[in-house]
C-alpha positions in Angstrom: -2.1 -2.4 7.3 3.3 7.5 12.6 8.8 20.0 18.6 7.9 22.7 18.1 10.7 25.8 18.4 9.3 29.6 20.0 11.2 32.4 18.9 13.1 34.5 21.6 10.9 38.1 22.3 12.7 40.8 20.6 14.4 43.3 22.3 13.6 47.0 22.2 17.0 48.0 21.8 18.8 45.7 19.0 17.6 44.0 16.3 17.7 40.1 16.6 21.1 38.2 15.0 21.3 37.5 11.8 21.0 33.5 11.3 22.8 31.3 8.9 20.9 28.1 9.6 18.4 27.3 6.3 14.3 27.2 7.2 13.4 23.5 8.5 11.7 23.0 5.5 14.8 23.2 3.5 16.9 20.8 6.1 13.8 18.1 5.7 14.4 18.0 2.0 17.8 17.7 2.2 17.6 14.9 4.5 14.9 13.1 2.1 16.6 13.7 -0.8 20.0 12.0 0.5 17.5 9.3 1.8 16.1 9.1 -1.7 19.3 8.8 -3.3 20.5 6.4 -1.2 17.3 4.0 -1.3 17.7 4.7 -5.1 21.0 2.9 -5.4 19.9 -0.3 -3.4 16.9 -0.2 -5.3 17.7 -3.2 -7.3 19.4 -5.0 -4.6 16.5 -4.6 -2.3 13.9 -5.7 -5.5 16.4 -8.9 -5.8 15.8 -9.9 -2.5 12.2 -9.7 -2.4 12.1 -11.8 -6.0 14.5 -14.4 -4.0 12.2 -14.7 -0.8 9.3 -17.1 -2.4 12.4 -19.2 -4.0 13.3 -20.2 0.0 11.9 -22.7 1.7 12.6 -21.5 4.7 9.8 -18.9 4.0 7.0 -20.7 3.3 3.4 -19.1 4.0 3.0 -20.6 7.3 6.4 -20.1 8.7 6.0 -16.1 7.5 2.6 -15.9 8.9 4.1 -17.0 12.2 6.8 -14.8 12.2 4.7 -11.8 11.2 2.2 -12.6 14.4 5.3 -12.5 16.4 6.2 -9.3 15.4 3.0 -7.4 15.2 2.1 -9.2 18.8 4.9 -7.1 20.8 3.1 -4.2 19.4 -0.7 -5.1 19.4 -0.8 -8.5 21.2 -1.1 -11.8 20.2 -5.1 -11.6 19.0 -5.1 -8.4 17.4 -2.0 -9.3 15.6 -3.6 -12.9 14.5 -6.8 -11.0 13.2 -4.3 -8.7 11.2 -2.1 -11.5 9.6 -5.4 -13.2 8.4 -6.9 -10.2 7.1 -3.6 -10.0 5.1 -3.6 -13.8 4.4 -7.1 -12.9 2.7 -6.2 -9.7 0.8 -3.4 -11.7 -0.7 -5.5 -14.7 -1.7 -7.7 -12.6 -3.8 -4.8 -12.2 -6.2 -3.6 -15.4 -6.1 -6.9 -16.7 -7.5 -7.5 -14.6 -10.1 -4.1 -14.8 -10.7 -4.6 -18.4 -11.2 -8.2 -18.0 -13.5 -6.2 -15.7 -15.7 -3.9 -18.5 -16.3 -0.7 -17.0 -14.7 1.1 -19.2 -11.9 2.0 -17.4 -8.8 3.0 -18.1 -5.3 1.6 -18.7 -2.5 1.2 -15.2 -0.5 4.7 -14.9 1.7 4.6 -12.3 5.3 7.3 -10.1 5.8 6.8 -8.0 9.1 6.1 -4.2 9.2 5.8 -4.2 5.3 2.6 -6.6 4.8 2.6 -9.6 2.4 3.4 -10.6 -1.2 2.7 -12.5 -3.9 5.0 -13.4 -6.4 3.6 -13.4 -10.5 5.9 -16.0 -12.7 4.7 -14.7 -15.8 3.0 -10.5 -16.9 -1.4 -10.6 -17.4 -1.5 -10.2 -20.7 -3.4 -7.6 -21.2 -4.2 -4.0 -19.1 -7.8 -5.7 -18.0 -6.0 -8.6 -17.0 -3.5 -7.0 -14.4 -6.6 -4.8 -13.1 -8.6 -7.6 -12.4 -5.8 -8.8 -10.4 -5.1 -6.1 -8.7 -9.0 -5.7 -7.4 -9.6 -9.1 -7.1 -7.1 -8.6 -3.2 -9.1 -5.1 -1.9 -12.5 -7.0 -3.2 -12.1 -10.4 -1.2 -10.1 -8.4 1.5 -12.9 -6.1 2.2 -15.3 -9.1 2.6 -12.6 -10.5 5.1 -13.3 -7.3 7.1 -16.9 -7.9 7.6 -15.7 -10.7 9.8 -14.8 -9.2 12.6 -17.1 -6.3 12.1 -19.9 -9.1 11.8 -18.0 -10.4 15.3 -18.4 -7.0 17.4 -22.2 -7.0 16.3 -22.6 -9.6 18.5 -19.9 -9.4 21.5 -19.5 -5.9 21.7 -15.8 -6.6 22.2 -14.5 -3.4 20.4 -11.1 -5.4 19.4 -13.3 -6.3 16.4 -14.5 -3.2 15.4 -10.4 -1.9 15.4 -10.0 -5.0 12.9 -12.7 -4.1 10.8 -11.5 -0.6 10.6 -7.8 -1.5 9.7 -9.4 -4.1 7.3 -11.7 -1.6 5.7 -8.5 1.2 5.7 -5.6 -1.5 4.5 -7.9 -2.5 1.4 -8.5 1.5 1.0 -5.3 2.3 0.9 -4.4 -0.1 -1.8 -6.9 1.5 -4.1 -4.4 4.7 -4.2 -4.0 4.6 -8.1 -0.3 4.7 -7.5 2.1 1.7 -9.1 2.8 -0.5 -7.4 -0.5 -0.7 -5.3 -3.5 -2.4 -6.6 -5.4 0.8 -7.7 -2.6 1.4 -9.6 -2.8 -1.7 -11.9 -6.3 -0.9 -12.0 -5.5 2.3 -13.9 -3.2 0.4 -16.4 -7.1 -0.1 -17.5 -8.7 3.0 -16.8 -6.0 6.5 -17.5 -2.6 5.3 -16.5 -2.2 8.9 -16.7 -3.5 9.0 -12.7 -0.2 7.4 -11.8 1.4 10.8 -12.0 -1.8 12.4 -10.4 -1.5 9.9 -7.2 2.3 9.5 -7.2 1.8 13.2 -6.5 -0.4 12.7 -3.6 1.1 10.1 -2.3 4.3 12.2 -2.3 2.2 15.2 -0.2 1.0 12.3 2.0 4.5 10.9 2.4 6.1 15.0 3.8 2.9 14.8 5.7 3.5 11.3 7.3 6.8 10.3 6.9 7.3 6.1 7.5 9.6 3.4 5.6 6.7 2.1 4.2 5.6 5.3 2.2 9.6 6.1 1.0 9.2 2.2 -0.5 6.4 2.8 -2.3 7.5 6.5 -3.8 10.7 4.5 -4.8 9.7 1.3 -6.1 6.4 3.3 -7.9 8.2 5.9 -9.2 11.1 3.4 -11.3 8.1 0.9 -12.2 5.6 4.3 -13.4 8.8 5.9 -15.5 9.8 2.3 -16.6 6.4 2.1 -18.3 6.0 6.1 -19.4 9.3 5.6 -21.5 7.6 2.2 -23.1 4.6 4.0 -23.6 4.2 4.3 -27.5 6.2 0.9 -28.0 4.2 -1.3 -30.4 3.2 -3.7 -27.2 2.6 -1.1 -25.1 -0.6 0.3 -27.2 -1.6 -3.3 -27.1 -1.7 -4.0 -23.8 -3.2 -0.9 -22.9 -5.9 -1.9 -25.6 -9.1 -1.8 -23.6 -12.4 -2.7 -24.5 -14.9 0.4 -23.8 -17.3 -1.9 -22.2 -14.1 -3.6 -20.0 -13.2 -0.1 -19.1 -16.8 1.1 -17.4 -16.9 -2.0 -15.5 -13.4 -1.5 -13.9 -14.6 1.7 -13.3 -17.3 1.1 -11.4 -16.1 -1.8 -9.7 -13.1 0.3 -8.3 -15.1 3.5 -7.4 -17.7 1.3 -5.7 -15.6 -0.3 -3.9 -13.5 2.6 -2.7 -16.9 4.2 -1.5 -18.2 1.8 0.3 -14.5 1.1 2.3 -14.9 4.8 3.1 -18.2 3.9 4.6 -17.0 0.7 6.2 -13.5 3.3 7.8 -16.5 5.5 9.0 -18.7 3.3 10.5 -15.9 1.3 12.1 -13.8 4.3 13.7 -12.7 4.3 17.2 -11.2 7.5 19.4 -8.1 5.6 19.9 -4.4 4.4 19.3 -2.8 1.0 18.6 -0.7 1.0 21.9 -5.0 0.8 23.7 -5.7 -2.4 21.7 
């Protein structure tokens, strides 16, 4: 892995107009809520196509990756936006091969630009511990990808490595954000999925904060797949896949919290007083 209005000085000898426009704060929501109604009805459309992509050829992992460098290199530039891709590419990877030790075939990881990469399951983990473990296995190897290039600026200097290591360090972050469909959200499928309504929440505040595309996907694709699952909640084979052993449970914990520390030490460390458009 985005004007400010002065009010006029009053006048000492009549009151200001009355105004009929709403506060800006109402206006925002009405635009957001007509955007959310309309991503709402392509929902399933848009979820089509992504399920369809893998099936082409044309989009194999290579081709993607190419075509993703191309379009993160009229931002960045060609090597920032090759480091980026493969920090992806490794993120990704993690899934796929625990993916594959838990028995479930998958695809290989496909690019599409400005929203990251993917990886398509063919079959559901069969258990809770099973889909948490594939959802850390990508921020666990993707985090180790980012000691690359931090490894790199240790000895060059050049500080283009240091900005990968912090986007590396803040991508795999981010994807802890116990919110469906991220990784830290299957991890809670082991842990409380009851924090899927605790960080859909914040991920909502974050998303008024810092409006993007990105964000609006994940509220909308999070929120069907989080109520999908509440109403299936106390179906017969959802207690069992929630069925957890204690001991599974603490060890998820602990892997997820640990991680998430130490990318927050890795975002610190790595930080640079710049923007994108001075790499």
């Amino acid at each position: 892995m985005q004007p400010q209005a002065y009010p006029l000085p009053e006048t000492p000898t009549a009151p200001p107009p009355q105004s009929n426009d709403r506060p800006t704060w109402r206006r925002a929501l009405g635009v957001l809520a007509a955007l959310g109604v309309l991503a709402f009805k392509f929902a399933a459309k848009f979820k089509a196509l992504l399920l369809l992509v893998p099936k082409l050829k044309l989009f194999t992992t290579s081709a993607s990756m190419l075509v993703s460098i191309g379009a993160y290199s009229l931002i960045w530039g060609w090597r920032f936006a090759v480091g980026f891709v493969l920090l992806l590419l490794v993120h990704e990877l993690g899934h796929v091969i625990q993916l594959r030790r838990e028995g479930i075939p998958a695809s290989a990881p496909m690019f599409i630009p400005f929203l990251g990469a993917l990886v398509a399951m063919k079959a559901l983990p069969k258990d809770a511990a099973a889909e948490a473990r594939v959802g850390l296995a990508g921020p666990v190897l993707g985090s180790l990808a980012a000691l690359v290039p931090l490894g790199i600026y240790g000895l060059t200097g050049d500080e283009l490595f240091k900005a990968l290591a912090f986007v590396g360090f803040f991508l795999n972050l981010f994807n802890l954000l116990p919110v469906l469909p991220l990784d830290g959200g299957r991890a809670m499928a082991a842990l409380s999925p009851w924090m899927w309504f605790v960080g859909y929440a914040l991920l909502v505040a974050a998303t008024f904060a810092f409006p993007n595309p990105i964000m609006i996907l994940i509220l909308l694709f999070g929120g069907l797949e989080t109520w999908r699952r509440f109403k299936q909640r106390k179906s017969p084979e959802s207690r069992e896949f929630h069925r957890v052993p204690t001991g599974t449970r603490v060890a998820i914990a602990a892997v997820y919290l640990l991680l998430a520390a130490g990318l927050a030490v890795g975002m610190d460390a790595t930080f640079l007083d710049r923007d994108f458009g001075d790499v």
